[in-house]
PASEBA-1860 file (N, C-alpha, C; in nm, 3 decimals):
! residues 278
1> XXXXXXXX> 5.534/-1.290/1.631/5.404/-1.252/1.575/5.322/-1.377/1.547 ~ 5.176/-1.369/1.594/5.112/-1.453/1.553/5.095/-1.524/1.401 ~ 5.080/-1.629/1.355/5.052/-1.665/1.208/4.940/-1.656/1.178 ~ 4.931/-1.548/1.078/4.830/-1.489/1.024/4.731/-1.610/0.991 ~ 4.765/-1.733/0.921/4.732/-1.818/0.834/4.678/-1.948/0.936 ~ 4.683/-1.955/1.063/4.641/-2.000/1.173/4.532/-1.963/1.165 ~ 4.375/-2.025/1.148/4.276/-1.995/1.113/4.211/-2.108/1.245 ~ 4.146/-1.974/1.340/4.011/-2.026/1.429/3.923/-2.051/1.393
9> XXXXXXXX> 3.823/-2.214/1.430/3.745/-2.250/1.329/3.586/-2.213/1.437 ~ 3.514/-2.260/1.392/3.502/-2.291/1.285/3.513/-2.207/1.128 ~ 3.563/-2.253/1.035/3.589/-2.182/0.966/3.524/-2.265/0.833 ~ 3.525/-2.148/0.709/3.517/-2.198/0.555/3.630/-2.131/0.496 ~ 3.691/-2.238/0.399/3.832/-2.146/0.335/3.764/-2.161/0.192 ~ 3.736/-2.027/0.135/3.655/-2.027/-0.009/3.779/-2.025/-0.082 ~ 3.792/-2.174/-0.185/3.864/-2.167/-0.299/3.819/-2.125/-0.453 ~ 3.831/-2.049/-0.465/3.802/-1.998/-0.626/3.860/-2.023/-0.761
17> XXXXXXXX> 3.975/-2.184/-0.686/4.056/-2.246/-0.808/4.114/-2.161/-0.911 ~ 4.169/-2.020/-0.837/4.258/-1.997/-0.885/4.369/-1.996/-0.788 ~ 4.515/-1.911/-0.877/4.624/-1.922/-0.797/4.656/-1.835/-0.648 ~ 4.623/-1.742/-0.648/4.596/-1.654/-0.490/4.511/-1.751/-0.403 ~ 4.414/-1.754/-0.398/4.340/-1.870/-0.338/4.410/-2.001/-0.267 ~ 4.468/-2.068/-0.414/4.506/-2.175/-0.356/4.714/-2.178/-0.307 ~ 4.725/-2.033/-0.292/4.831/-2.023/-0.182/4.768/-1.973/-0.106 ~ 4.706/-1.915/-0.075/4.651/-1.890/0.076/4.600/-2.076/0.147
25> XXXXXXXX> 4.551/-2.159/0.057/4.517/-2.277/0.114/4.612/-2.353/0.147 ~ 4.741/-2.314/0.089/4.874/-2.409/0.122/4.932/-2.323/0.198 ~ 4.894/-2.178/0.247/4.948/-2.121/0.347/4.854/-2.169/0.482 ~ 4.787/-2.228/0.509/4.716/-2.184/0.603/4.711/-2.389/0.628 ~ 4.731/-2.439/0.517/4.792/-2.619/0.585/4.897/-2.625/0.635 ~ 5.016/-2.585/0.605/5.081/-2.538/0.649/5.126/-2.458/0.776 ~ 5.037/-2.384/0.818/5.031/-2.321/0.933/4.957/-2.385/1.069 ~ 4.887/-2.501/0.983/4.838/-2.641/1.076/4.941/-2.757/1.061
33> XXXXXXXX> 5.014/-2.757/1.047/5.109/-2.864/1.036/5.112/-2.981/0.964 ~ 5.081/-2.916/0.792/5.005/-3.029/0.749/4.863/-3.078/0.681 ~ 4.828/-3.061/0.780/4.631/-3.042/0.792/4.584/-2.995/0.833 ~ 4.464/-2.932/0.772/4.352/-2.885/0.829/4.302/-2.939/0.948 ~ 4.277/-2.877/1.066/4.158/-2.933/1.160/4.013/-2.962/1.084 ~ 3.949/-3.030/1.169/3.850/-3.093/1.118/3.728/-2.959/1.125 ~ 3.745/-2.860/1.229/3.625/-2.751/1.193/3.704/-2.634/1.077 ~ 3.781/-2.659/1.019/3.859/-2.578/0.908/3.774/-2.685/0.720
41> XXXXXXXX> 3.642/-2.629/0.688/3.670/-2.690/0.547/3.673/-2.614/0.438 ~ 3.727/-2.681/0.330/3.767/-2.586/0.213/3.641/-2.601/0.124 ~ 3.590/-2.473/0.069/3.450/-2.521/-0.039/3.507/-2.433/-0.191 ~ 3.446/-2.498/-0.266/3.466/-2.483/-0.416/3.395/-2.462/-0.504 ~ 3.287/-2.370/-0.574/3.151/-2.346/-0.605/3.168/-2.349/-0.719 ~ 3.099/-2.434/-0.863/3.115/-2.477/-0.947/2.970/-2.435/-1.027 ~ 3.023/-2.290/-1.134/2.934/-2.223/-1.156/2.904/-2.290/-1.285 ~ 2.993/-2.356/-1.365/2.958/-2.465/-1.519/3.049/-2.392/-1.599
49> XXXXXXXX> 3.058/-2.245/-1.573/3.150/-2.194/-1.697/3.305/-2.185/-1.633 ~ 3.341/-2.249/-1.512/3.498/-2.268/-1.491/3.587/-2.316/-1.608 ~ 3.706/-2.282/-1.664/3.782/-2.377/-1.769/3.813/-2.496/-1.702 ~ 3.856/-2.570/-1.785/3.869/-2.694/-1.779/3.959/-2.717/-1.672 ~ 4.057/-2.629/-1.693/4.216/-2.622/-1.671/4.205/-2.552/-1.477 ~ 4.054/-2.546/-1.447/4.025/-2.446/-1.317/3.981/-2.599/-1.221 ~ 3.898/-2.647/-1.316/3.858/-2.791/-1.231/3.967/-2.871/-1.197 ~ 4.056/-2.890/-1.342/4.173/-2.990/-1.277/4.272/-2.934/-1.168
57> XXXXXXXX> 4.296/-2.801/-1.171/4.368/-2.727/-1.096/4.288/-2.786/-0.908 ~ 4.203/-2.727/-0.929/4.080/-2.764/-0.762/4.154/-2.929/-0.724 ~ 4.148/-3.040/-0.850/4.132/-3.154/-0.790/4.286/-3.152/-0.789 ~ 4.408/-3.087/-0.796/4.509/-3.148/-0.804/4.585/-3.054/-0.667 ~ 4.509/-2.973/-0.641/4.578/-2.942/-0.538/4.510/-3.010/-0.446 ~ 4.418/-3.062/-0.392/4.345/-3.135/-0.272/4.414/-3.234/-0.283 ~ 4.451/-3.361/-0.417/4.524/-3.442/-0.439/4.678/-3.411/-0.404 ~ 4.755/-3.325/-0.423/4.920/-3.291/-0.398/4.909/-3.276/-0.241
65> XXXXXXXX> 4.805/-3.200/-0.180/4.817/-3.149/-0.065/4.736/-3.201/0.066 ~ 4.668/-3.314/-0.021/4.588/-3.372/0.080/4.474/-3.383/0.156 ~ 4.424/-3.273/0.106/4.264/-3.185/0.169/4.168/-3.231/0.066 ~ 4.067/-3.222/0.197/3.943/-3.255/0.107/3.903/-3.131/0.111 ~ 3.854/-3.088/-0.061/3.729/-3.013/-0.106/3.623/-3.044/-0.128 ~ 3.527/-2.942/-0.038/3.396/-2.942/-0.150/3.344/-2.893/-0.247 ~ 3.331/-2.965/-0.334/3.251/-2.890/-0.466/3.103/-2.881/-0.474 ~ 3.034/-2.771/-0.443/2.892/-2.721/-0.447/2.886/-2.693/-0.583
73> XXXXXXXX> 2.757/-2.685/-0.627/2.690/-2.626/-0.772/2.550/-2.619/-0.693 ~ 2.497/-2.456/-0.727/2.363/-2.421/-0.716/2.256/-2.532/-0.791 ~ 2.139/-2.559/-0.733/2.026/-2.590/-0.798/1.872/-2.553/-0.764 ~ 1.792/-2.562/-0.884/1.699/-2.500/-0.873/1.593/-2.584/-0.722 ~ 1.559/-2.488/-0.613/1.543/-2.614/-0.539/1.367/-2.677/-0.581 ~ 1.287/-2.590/-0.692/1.177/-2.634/-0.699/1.182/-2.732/-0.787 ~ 1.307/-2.736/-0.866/1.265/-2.851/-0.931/1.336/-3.010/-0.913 ~ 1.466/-2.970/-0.794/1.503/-3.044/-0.742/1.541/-3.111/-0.632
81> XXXXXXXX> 1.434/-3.030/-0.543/1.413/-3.051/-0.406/1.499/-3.006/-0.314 ~ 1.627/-2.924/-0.346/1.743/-2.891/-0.275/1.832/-2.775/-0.343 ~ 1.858/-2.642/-0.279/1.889/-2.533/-0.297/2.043/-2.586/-0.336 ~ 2.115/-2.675/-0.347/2.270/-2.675/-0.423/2.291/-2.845/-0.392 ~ 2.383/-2.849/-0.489/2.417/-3.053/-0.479/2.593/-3.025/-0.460 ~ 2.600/-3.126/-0.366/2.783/-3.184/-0.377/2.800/-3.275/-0.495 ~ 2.884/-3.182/-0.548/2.948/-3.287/-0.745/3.075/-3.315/-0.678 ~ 3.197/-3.326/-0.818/3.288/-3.379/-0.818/3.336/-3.333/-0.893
89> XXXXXXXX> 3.485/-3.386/-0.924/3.560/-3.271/-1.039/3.527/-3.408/-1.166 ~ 3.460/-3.533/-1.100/3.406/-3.591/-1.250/3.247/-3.535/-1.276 ~ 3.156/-3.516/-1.226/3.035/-3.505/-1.204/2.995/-3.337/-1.216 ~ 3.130/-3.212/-1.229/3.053/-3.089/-1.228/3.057/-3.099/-1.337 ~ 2.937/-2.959/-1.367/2.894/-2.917/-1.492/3.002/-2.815/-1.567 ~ 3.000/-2.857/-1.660/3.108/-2.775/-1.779/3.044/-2.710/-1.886 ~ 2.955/-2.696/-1.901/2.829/-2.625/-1.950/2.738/-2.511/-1.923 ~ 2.779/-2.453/-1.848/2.733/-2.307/-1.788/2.599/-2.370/-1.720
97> XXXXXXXX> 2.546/-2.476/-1.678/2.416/-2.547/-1.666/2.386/-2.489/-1.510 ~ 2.415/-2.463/-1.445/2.395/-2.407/-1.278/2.326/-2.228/-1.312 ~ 2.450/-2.218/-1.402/2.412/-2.012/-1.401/2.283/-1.966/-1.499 ~ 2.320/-2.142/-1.638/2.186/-2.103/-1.695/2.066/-2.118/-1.656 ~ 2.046/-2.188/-1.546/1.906/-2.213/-1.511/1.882/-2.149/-1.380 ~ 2.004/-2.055/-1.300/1.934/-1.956/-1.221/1.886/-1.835/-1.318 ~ 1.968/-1.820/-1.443/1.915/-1.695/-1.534/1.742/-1.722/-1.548 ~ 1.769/-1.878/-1.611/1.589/-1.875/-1.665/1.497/-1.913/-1.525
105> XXXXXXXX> 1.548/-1.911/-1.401/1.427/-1.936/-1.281/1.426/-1.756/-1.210 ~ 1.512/-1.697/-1.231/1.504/-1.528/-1.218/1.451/-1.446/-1.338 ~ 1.495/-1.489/-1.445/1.370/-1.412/-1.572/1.477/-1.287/-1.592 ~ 1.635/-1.315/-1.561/1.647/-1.194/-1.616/1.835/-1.197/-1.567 ~ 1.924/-1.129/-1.660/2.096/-1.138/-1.663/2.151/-1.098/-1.533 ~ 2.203/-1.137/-1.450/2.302/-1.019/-1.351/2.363/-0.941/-1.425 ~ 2.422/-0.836/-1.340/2.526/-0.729/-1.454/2.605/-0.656/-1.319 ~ 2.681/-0.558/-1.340/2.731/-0.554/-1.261/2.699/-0.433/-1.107
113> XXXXXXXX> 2.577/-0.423/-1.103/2.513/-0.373/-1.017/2.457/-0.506/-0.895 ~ 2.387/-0.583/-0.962/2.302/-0.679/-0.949/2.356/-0.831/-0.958 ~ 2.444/-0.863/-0.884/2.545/-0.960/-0.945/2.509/-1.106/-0.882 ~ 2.382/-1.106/-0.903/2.302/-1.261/-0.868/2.350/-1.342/-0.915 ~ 2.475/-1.335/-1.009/2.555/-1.487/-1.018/2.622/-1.534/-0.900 ~ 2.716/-1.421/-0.842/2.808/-1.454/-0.729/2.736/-1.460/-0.584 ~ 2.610/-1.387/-0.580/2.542/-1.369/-0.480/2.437/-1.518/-0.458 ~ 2.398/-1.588/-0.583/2.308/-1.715/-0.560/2.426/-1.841/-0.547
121> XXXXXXXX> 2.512/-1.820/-0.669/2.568/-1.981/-0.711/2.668/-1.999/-0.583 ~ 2.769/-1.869/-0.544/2.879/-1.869/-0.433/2.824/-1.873/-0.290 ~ 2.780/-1.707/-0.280/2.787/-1.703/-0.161/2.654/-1.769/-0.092 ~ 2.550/-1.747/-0.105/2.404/-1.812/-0.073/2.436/-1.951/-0.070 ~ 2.510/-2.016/-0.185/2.502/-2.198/-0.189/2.618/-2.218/-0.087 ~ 2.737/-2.135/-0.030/2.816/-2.177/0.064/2.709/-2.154/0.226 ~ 2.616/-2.060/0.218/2.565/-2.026/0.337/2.486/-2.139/0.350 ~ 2.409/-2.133/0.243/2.325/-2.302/0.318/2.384/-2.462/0.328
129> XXXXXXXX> 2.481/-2.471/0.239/2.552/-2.611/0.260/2.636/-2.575/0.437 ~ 2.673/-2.434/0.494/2.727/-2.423/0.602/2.627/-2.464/0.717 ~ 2.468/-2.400/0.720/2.376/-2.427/0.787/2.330/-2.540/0.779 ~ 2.289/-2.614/0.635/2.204/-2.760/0.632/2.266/-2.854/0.674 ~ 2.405/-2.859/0.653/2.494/-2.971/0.635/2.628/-2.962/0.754 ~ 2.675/-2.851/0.760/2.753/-2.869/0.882/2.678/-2.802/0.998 ~ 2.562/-2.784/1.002/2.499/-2.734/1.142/2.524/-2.590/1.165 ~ 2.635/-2.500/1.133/2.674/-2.421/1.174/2.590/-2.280/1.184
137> XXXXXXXX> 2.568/-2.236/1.277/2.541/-2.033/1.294/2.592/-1.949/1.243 ~ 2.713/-1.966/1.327/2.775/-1.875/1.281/2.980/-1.920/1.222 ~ 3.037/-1.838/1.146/3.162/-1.897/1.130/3.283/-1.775/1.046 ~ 3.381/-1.837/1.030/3.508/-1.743/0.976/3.487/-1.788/0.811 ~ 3.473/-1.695/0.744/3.471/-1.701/0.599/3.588/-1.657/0.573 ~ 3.722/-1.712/0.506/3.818/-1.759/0.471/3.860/-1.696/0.327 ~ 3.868/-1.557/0.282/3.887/-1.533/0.154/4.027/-1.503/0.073 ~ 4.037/-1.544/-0.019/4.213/-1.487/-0.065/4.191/-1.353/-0.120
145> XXXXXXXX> 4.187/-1.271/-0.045/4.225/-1.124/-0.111/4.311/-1.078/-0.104 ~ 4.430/-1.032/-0.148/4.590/-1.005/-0.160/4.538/-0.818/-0.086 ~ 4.696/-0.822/-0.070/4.692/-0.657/-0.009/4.711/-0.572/-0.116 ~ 4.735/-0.607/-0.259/4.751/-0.488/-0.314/4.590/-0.507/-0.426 ~ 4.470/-0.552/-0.350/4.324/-0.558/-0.390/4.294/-0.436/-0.271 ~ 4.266/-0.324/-0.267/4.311/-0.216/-0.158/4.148/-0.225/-0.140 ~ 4.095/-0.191/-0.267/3.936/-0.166/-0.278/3.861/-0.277/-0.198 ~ 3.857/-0.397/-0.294/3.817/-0.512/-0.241/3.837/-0.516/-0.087
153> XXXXXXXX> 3.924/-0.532/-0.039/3.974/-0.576/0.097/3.890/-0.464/0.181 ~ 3.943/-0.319/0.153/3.795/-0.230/0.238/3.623/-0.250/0.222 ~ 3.596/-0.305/0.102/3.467/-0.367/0.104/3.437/-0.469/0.204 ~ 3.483/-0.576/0.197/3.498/-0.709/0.276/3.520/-0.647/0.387 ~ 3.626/-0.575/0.469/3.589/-0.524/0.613/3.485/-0.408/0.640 ~ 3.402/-0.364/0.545/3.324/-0.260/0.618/3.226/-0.357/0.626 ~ 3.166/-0.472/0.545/3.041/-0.612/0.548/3.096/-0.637/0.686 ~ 3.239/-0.658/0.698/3.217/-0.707/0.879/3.171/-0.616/0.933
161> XXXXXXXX> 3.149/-0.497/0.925/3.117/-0.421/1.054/2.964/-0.447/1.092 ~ 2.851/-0.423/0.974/2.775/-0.446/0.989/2.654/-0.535/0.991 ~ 2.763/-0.642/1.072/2.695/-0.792/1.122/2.628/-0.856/1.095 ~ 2.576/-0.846/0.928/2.432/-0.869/0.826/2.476/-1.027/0.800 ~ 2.580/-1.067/0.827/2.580/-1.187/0.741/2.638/-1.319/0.900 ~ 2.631/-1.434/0.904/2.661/-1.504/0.934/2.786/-1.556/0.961 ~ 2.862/-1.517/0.883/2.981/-1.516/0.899/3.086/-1.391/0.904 ~ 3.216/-1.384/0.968/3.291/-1.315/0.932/3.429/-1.295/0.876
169> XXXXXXXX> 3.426/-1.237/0.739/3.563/-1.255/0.668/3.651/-1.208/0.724 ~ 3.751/-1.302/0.704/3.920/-1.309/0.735/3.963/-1.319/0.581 ~ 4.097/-1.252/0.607/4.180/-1.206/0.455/4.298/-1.197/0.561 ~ 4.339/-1.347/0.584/4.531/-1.346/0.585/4.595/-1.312/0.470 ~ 4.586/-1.274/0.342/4.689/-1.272/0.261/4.701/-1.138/0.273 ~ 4.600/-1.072/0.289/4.557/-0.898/0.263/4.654/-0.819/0.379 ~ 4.650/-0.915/0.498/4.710/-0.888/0.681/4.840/-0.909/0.662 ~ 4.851/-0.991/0.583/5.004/-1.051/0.554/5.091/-0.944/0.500
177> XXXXXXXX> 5.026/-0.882/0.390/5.067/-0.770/0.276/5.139/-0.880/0.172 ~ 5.095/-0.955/0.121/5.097/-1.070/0.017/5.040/-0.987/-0.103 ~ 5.121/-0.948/-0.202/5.067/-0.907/-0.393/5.069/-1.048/-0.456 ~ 4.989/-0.969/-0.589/5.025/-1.102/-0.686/5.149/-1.072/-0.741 ~ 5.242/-1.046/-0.706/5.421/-1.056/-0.753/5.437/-1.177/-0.639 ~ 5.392/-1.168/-0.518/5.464/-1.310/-0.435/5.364/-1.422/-0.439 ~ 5.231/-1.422/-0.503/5.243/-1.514/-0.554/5.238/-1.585/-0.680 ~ 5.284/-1.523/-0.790/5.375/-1.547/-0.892/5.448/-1.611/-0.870
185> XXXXXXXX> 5.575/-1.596/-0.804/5.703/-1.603/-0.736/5.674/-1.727/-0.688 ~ 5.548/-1.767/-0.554/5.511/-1.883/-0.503/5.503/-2.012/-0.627 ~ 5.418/-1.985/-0.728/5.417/-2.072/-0.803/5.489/-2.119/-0.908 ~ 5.616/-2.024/-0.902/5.735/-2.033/-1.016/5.822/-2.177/-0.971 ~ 5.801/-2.157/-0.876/5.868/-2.282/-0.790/5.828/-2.441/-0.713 ~ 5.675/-2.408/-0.758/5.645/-2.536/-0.684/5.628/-2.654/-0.848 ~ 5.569/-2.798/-0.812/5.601/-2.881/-0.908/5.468/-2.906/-1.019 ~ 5.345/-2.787/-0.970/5.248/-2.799/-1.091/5.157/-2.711/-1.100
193> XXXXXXXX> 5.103/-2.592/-1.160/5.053/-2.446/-1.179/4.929/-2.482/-1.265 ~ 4.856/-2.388/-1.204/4.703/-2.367/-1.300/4.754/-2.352/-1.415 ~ 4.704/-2.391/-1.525/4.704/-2.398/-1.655/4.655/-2.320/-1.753 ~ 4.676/-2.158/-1.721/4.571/-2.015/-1.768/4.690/-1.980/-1.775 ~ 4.746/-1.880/-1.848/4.841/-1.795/-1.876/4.801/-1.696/-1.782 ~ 5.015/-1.674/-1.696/4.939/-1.571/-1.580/5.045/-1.415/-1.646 ~ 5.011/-1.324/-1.677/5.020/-1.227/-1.718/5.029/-1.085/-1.665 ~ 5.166/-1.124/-1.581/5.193/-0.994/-1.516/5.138/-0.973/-1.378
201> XXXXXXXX> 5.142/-1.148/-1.326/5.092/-1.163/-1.225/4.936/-1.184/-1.215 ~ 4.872/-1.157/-1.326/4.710/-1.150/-1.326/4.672/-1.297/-1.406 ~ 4.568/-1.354/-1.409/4.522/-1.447/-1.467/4.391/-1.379/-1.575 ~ 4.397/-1.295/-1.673/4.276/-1.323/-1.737/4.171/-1.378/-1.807 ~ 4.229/-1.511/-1.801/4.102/-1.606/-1.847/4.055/-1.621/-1.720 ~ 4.027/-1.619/-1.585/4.039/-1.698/-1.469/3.870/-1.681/-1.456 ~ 3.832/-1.709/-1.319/3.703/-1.697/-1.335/3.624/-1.793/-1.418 ~ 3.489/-1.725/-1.421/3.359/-1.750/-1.535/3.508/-1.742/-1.690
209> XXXXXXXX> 3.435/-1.808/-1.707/3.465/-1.797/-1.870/3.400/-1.660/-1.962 ~ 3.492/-1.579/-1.984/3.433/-1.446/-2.026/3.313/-1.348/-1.943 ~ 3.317/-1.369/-1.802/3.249/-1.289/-1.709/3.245/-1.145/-1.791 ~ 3.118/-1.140/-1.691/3.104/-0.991/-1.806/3.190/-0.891/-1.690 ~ 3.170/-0.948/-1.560/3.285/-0.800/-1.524/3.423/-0.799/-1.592 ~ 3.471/-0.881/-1.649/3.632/-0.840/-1.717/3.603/-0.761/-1.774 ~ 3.719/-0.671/-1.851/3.726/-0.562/-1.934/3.711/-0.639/-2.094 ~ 3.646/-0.511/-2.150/3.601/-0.514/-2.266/3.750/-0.598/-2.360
217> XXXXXXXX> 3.786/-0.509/-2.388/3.933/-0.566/-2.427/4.008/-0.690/-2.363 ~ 3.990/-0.755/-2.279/4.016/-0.897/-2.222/3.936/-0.982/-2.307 ~ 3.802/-0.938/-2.304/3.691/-1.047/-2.309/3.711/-1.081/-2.481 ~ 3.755/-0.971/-2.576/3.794/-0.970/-2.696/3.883/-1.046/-2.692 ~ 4.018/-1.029/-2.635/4.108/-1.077/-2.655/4.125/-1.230/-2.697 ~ 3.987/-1.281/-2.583/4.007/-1.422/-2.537/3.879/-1.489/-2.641 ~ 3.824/-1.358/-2.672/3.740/-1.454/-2.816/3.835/-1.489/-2.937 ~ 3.898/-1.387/-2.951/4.006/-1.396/-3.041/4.057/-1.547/-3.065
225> XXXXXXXX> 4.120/-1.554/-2.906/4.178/-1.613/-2.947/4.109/-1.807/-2.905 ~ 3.992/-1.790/-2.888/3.892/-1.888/-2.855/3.749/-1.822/-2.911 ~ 3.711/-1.857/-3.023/3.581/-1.775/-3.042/3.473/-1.845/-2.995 ~ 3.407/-1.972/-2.962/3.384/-2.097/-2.941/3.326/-2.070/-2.811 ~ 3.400/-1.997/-2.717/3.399/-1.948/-2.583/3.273/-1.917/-2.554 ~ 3.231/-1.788/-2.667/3.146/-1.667/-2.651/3.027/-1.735/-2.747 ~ 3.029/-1.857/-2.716/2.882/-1.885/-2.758/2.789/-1.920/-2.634 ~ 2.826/-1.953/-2.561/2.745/-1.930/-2.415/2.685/-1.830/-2.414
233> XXXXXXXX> 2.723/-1.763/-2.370/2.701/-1.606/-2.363/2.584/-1.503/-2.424 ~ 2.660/-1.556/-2.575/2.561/-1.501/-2.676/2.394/-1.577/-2.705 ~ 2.433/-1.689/-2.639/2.270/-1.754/-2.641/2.248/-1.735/-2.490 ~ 2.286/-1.667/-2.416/2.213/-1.648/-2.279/2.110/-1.521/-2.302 ~ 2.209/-1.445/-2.354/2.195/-1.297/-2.436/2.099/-1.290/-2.531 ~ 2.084/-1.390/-2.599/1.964/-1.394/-2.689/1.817/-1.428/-2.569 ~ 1.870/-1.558/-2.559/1.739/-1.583/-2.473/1.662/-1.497/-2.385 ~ 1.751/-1.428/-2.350/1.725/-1.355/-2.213/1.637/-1.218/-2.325
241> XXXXXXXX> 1.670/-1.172/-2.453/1.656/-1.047/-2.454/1.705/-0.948/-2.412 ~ 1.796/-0.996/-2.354/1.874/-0.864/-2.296/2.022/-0.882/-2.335 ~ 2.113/-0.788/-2.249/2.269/-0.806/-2.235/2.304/-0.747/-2.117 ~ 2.416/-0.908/-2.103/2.467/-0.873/-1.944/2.507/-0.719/-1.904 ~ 2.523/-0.642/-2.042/2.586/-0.530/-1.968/2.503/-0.375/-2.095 ~ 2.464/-0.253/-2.009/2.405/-0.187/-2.091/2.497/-0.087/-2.125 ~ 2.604/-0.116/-2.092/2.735/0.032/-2.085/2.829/-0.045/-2.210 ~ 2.805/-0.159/-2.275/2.905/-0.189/-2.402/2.833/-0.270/-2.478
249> XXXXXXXX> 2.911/-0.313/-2.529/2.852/-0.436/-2.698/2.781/-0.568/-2.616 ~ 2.754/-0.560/-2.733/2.690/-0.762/-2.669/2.716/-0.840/-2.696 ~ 2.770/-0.975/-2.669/2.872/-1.054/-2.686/2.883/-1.094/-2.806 ~ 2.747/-1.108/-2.903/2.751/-1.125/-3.041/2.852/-0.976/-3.092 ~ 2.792/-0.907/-3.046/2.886/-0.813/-3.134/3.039/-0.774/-3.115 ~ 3.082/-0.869/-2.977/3.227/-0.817/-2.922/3.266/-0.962/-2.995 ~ 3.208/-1.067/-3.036/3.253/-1.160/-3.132/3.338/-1.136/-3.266 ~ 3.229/-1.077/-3.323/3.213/-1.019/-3.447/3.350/-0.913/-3.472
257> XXXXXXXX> 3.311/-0.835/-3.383/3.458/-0.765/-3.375/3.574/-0.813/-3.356 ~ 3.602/-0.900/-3.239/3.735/-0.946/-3.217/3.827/-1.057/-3.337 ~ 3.668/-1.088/-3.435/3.734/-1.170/-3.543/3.772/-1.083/-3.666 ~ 3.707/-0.912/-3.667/3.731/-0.886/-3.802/3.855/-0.810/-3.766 ~ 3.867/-0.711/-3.635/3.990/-0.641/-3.622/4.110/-0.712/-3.559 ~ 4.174/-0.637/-3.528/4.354/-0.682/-3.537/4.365/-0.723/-3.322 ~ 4.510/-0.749/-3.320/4.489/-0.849/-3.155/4.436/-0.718/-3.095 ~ 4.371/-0.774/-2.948/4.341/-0.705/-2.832/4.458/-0.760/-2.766
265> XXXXXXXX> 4.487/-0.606/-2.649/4.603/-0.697/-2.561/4.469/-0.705/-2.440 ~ 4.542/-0.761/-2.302/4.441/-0.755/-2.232/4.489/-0.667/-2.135 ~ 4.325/-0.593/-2.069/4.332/-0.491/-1.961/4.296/-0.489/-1.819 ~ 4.336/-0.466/-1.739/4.297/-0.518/-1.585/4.145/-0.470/-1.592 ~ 4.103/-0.620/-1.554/3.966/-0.627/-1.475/3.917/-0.512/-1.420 ~ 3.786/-0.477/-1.455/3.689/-0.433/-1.330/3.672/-0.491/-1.150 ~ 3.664/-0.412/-1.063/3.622/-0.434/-0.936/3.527/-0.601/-1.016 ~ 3.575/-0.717/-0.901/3.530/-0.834/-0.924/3.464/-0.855/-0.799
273> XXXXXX> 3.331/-0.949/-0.779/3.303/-0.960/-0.655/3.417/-1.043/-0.559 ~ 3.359/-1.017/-0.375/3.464/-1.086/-0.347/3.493/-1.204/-0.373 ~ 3.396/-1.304/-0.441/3.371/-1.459/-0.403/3.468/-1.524/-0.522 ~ 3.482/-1.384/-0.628/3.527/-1.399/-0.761/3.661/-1.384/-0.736 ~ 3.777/-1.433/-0.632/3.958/-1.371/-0.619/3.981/-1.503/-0.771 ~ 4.138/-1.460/-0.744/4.202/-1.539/-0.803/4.220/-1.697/-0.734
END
């Protein structure tokens, strides 16, 4: 049987610095003997609210494994002449500073209909760094979606059918029939792991820092036990006049709560976009 993880290029392998992701990226060096070909690159989209523990993770696997990443962050291009900049894992923003200033140049929150975070900062800033900068038309978009993401993975192939986008996603882990139990298992054993508590195979801090698609009860949990977190948030929320979400509390008030009542455990995520895997 062919190796799934043998990737025709030209290609983009989207890392989302988490752990699914970055075994699919050591599955698929691996399946090059090593290295990447040179039309195979890995990109890394650096929205400001990644944890800490997500950036060092990005630079330590390119470092263990040898690949170069790119790290994109959206920018405003009117005020800085260019629709996204190449940072660094010294130089990105740790400050929500990319998502807050597409909020205040749109006039208004994504939520989860409308999810102009993942749609400007990810996918749009990988499409034009693919066109401006590597020349490319057209190409293989590279995603870690596991096979037991059933939903996700039928989303992502019905977008291929209807040829709207520039590229077309590939999901070896999904073809593979790869869960997050094998790769749990993958990282029980190697010599250095993202630094998020993984919980039954799931990561719920992962991501944005308190994304509003997690579940209500996650996002508590993790004020709980970080209240500090949900001050982003709550001044986006102010500013904006609004709240990311009209179906629950608002982050001031899921604050407020998670400090006066007793623990939250945490609950599997909402449908996440695709750009958003582990």
């Amino acid at each position: 049987m062919d190796n799934l993880y043998f990737i025709e290029g030209p290609a983009v392998i989207s890392f989302s610095g988490g752990r699914s992701s970055a075994y699919m990226l050591n599955e698929i060096i691996q399946a090059h003997g090593g290295a990447l070909p040179d039309e195979a690159k890995v990109i890394f989209c650096n929205t400001g609210l990644e944890h800490h523990e997500t950036l060092d993770f990005v630079q330590e696997c390119a470092s263990r494994w040898g690949v170069h990443i790119t790290w994109l962050e959206w920018r405003d291009k009117a005020i800085f002449g260019t629709a996204f900049d190449v940072v660094s894992h010294n130089s990105a923003s740790r400050n929500g500073e990319p998502f807050r200033a597409l909020v205040r140049k749109r006039r208004y929150l994504p939520n989860p209909v409308t999810r102009l975070c993942t749609a400007e900062l990810k996918v749009k800033t990988i499409e034009r760094y693919c066109k401006q900068v590597l020349g490319l038309k057209e190409w293989n978009s590279v995603v870690g979606l596991r096979a037991d993401e059933r939903h996700r993975v039928s989303n992502a192939l019905r977008r291929n059918e209807t040829s709207k986008d520039a590229w077309e996603t590939v999901l070896p882990m999904a073809e593979a029939g790869i869960t997050k139990r094998d790769v749990s298992s993958f990282w029980q054993y190697q010599p250095f792991d993202l630094g998020l508590p993984n919980i039954n195979g799931s990561t719920p801090h992962g991501n944005c820092r308190l994304c509003f698609m997690k579940g209500q009860r996650t996002i508590m949990a993790i004020m709980r036990l970080d209240p500090n977190s949900a001050d982003w948030w709550i001044d986006t929320e102010k500013e904006a006049g609004a709240t990311f979400r009209s179906d629950r509390l608002s982050y001031a008030d899921m604050k407020q709560l998670s400090q006066d009542q007793g623990d939250f455990g945490f609950e599997a995520d909402e449908g996440l976009p695709c750009m958003c895997t582990d």
